[in-house]
KOLTI-484543 format. One record per residue (C-alpha): x, y, z. Coordinates in nm, 2 decimals, decimal comma, padded with zeros to 4 digits. Layout:
N
<xx = X; yy = Y; zz = Z>
...
***
This chain:
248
<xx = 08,16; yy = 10,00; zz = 10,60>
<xx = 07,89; yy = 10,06; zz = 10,39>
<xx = 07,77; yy = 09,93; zz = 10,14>
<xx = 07,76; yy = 10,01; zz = 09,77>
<xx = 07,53; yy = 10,31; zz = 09,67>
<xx = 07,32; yy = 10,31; zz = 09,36>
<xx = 07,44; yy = 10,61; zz = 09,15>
<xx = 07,18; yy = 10,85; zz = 09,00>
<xx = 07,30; yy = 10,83; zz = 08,66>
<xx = 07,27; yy = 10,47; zz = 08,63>
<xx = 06,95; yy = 10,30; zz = 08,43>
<xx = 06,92; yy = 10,01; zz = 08,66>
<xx = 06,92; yy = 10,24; zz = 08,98>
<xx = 06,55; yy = 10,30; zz = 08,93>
<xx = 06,47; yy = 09,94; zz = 08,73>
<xx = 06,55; yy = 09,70; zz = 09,00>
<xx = 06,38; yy = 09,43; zz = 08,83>
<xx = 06,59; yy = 09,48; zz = 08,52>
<xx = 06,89; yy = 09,27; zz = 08,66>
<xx = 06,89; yy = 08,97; zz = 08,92>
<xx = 06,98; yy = 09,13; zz = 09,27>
<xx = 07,33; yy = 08,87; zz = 09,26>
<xx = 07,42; yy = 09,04; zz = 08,95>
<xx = 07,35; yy = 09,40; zz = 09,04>
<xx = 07,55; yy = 09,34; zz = 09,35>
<xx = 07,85; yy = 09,22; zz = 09,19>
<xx = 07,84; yy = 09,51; zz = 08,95>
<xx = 07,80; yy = 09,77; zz = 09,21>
<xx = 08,10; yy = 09,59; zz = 09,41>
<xx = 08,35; yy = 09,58; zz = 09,12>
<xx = 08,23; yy = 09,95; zz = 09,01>
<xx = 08,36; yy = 10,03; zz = 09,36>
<xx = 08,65; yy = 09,86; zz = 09,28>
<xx = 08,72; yy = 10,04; zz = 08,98>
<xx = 08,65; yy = 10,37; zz = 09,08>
<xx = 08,90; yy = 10,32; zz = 09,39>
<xx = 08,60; yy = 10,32; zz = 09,65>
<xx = 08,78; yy = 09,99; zz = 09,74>
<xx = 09,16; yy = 10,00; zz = 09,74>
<xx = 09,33; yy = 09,73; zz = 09,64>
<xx = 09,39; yy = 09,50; zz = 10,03>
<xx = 09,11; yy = 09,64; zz = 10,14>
<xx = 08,78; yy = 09,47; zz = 10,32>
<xx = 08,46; yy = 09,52; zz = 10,10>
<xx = 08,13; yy = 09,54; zz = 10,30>
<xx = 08,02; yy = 09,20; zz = 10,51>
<xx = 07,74; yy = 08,97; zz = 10,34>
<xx = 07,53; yy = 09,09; zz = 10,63>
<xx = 07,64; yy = 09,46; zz = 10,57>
<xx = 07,56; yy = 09,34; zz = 10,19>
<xx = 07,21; yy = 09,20; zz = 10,25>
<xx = 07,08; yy = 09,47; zz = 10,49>
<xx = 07,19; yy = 09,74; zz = 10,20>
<xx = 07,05; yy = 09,55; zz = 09,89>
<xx = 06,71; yy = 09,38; zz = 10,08>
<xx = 06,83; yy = 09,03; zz = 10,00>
<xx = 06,90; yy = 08,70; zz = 10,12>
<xx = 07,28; yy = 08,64; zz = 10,20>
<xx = 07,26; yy = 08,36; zz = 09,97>
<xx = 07,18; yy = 08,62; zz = 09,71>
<xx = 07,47; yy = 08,80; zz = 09,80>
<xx = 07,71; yy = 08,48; zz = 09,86>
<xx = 07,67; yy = 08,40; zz = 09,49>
<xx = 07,76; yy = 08,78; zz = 09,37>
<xx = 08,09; yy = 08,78; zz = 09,57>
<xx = 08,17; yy = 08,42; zz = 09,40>
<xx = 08,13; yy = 08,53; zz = 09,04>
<xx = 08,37; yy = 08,86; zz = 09,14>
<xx = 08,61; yy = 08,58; zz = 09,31>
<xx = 08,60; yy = 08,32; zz = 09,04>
<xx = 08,72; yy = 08,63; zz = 08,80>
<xx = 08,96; yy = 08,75; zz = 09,04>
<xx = 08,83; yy = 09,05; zz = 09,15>
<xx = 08,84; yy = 08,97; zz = 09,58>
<xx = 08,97; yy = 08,69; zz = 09,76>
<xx = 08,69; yy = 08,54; zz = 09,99>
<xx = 08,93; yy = 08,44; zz = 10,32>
<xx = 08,71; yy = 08,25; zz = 10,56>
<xx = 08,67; yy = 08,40; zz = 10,87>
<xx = 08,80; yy = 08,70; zz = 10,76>
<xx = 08,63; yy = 08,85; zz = 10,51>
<xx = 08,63; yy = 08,92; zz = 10,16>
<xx = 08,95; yy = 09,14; zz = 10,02>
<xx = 08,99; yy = 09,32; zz = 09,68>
<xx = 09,25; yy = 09,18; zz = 09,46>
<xx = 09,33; yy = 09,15; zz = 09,12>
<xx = 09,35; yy = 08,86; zz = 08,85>
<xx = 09,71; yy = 08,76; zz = 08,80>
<xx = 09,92; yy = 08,89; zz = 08,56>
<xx = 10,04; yy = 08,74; zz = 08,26>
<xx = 10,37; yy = 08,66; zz = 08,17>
<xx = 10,41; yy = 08,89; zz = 07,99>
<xx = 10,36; yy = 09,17; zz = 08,23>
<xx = 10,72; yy = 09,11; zz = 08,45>
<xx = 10,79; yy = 08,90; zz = 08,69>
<xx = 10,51; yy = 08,69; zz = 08,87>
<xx = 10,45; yy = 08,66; zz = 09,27>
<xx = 10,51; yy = 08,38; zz = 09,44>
<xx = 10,11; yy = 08,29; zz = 09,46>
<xx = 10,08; yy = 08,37; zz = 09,08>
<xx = 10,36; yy = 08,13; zz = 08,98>
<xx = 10,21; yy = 07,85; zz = 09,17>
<xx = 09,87; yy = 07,94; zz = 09,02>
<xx = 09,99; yy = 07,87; zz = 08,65>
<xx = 10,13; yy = 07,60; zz = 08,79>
<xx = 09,81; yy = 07,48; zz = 08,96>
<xx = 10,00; yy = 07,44; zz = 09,30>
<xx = 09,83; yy = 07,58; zz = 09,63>
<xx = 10,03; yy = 07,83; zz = 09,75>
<xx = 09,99; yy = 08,00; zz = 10,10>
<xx = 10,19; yy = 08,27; zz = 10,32>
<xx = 10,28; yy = 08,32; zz = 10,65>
<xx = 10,43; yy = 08,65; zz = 10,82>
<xx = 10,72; yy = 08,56; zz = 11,07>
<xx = 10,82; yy = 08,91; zz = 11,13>
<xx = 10,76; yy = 09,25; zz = 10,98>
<xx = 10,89; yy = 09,62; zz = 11,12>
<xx = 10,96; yy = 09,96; zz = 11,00>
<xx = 11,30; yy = 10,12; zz = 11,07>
<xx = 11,52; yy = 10,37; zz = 10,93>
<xx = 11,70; yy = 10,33; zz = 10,65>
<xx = 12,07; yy = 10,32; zz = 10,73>
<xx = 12,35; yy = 10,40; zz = 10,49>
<xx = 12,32; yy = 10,11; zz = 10,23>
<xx = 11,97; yy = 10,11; zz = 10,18>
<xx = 11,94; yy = 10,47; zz = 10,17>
<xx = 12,22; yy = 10,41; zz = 09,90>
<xx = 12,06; yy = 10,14; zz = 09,72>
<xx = 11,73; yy = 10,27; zz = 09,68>
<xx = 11,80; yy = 10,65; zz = 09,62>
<xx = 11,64; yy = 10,74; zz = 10,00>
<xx = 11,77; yy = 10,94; zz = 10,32>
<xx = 11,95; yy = 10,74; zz = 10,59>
<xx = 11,69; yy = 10,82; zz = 10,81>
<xx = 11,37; yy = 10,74; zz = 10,59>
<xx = 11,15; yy = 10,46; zz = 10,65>
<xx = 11,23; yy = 10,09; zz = 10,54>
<xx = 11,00; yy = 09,83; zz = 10,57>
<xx = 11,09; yy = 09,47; zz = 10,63>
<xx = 10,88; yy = 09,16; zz = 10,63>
<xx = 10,98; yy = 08,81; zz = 10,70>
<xx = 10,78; yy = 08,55; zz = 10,61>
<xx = 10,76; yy = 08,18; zz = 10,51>
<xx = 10,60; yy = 08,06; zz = 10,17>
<xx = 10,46; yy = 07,71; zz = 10,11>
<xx = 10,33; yy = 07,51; zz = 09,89>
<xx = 10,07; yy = 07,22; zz = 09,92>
<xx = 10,13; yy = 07,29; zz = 10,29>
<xx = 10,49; yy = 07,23; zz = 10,28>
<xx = 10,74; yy = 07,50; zz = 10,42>
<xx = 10,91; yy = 07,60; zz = 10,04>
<xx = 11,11; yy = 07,89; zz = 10,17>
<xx = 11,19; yy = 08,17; zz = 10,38>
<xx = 11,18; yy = 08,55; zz = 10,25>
<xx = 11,36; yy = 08,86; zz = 10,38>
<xx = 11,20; yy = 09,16; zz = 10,16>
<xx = 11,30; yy = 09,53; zz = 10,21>
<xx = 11,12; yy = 09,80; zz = 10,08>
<xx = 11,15; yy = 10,19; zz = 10,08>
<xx = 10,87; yy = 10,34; zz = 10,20>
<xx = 10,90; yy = 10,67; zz = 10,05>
<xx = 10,89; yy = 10,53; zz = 09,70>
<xx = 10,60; yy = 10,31; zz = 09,77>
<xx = 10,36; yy = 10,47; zz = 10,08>
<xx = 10,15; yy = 10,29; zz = 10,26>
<xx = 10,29; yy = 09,96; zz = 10,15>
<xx = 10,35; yy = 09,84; zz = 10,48>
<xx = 09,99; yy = 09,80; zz = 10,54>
<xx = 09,91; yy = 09,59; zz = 10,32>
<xx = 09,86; yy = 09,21; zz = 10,41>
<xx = 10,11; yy = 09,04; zz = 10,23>
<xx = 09,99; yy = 08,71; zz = 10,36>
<xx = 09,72; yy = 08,77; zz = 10,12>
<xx = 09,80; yy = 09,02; zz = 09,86>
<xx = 10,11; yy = 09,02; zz = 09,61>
<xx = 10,41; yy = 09,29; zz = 09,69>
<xx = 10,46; yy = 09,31; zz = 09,29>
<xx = 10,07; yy = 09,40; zz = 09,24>
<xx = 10,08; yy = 09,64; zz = 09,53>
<xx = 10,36; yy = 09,85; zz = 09,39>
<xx = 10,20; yy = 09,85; zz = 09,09>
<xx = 09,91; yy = 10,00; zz = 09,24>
<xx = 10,14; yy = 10,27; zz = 09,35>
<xx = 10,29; yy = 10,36; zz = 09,05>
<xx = 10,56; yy = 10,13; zz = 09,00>
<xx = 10,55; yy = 09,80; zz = 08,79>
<xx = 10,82; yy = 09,56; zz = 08,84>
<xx = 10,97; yy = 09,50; zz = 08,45>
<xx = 11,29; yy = 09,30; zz = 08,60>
<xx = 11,48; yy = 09,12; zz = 08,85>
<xx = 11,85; yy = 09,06; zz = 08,89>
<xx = 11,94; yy = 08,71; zz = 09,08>
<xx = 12,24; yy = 08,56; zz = 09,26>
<xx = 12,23; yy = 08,24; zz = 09,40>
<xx = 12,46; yy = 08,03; zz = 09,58>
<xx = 12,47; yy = 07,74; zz = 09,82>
<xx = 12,51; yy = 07,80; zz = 10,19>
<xx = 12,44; yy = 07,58; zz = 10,50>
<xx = 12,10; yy = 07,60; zz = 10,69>
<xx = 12,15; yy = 07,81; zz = 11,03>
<xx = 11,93; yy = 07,62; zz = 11,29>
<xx = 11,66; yy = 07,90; zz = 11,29>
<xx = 11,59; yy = 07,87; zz = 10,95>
<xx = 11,60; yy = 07,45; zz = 10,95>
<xx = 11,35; yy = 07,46; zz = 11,23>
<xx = 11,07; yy = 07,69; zz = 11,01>
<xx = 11,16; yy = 07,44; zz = 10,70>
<xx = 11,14; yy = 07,15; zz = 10,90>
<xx = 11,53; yy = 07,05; zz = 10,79>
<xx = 11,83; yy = 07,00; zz = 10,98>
<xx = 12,04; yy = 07,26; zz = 11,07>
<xx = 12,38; yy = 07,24; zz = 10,84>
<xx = 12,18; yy = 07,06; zz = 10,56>
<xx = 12,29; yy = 07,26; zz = 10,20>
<xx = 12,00; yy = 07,52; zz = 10,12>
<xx = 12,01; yy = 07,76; zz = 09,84>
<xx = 12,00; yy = 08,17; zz = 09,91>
<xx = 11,84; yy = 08,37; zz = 09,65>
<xx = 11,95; yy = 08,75; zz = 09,61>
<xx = 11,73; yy = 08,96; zz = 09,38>
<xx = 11,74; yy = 09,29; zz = 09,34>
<xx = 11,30; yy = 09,40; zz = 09,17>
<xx = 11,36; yy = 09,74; zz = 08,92>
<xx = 11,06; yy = 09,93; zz = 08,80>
<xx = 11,07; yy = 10,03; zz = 08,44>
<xx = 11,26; yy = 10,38; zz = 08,50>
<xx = 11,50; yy = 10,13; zz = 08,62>
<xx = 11,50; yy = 10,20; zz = 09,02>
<xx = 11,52; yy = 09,96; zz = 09,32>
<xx = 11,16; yy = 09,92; zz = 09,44>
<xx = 11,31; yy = 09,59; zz = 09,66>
<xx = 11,56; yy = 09,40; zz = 09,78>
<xx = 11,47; yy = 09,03; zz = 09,89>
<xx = 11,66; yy = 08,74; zz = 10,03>
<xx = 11,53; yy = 08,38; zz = 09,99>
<xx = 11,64; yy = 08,03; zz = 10,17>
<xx = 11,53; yy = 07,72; zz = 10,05>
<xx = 11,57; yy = 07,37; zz = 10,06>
<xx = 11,91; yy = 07,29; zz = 09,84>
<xx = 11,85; yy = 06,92; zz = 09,81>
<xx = 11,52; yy = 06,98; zz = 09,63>
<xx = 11,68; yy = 07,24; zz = 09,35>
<xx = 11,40; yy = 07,43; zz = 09,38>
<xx = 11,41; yy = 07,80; zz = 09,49>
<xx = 11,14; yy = 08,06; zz = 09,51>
<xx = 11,22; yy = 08,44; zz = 09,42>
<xx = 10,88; yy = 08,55; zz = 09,39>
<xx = 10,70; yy = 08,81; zz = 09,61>
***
């Protein structure tokens, strides 16, 4: 991947002393950002890739992708690279993620994929979500924790056809709701039923409980604004603790 290219048009393309190189940097990265050059999950270019491109130190260039992090623009992932993202969303806005929840609540959240696969829809999800039997569902299975503790266990089921491409997206990094906004489709609401079942061993083994303990199961159903079913997602949690998590 390359990295960003001065545009012609632009007054400090041919004044390169009149910003510091960290700042010109970060405002050539989030200008790709904006302009769609960089997706939403996607990699931008490496610090080396970055430093080679802009003739500068990859100290120089460290510093420009911590000013886009520290306003929420990418999402440095050590080892990995450095991810576009977004700032959360306010309250306001809909529902939060899971990660953006925990975030107001200054709680360090993390998530871990357990299972994912594409397969065809079937007759009750092709009802649910307006879709052919045979069109593509995604599912994704994966555990959410917080301060390192196992919180919960998601099941989340999406139509592909309403949201392409979403099952490429990372969601041990990136939030489901901000991704289908991305695509067209904001979450504005989210109908809930919960009710108290009994661990299956599986599931007591990921949250570190015993099997048969009480645990609560989360069904919630995510609608965009037009009112359609952009999800269905299960949840399993701890029941002693009376907490639950419902986010995405």
């Amino acid at each position: 991947m390359s990295a960003p290219q001065h545009r012609r048009d632009d007054p400090d393309a041919n004044q390169p002393a009149a910003l510091p190189p960290y700042v010109r940097i970060r405002r050539d990265v989030r200008r790709g950002i904006d302009e769609g050059a960089y997706p939403l999950g996607s990699a931008i270019p490496s610090e080396s890739e970055l430093s080679q491109g802009y003739g500068v130190s990859r100290l120089t260039v460290r510093r420009a992708l911590d000013g886009l992090a520290e306003d929420g623009s990418v999402l440095r992932v050590q080892g990995r690279g450095t991810f576009v993202t977004r700032a959360a969303p306010s309250c306001e806005e809909g529902p939060l993620g899971f990660r953006e929840s925990m975030r107001l609540e200054h709680r360090e959240a993390s998530v871990r994929i357990l299972h994912r696969v594409v397969r065809e829809a079937g007759p009750y999800y092709a009802s649910l979500f307006g879709i052919e039997q045979d069109d593509a569902l995604y599912n994704v299975r994966r555990l959410n924790s917080v301060g390192g503790v196992p919180a919960s266990i998601e099941d989340v089921w999406i139509p592909c056809p309403l949201l392409p491409g979403i099952e490429d997206v990372d969601v041990s990094l990136f939030s489901l709701y901000e991704a289908y906004a991305l695509r067209g489709h904001r979450v504005t609401k989210a109908l809930e039923y919960l009710e108290v079942v009994s661990l299956t061993a599986r599931d007591a083994q990921i949250l570190r409980l015993d099997a048969g303990e009480p645990a609560l199961l989360l069904d919630c159903l995510s609608y965009d604004a037009e009112g359609r079913v952009l999800e269905h997602a299960t949840s399993v949690s701890d029941g002693a603790t009376g907490v639950y998590s419902s986010y995405v």
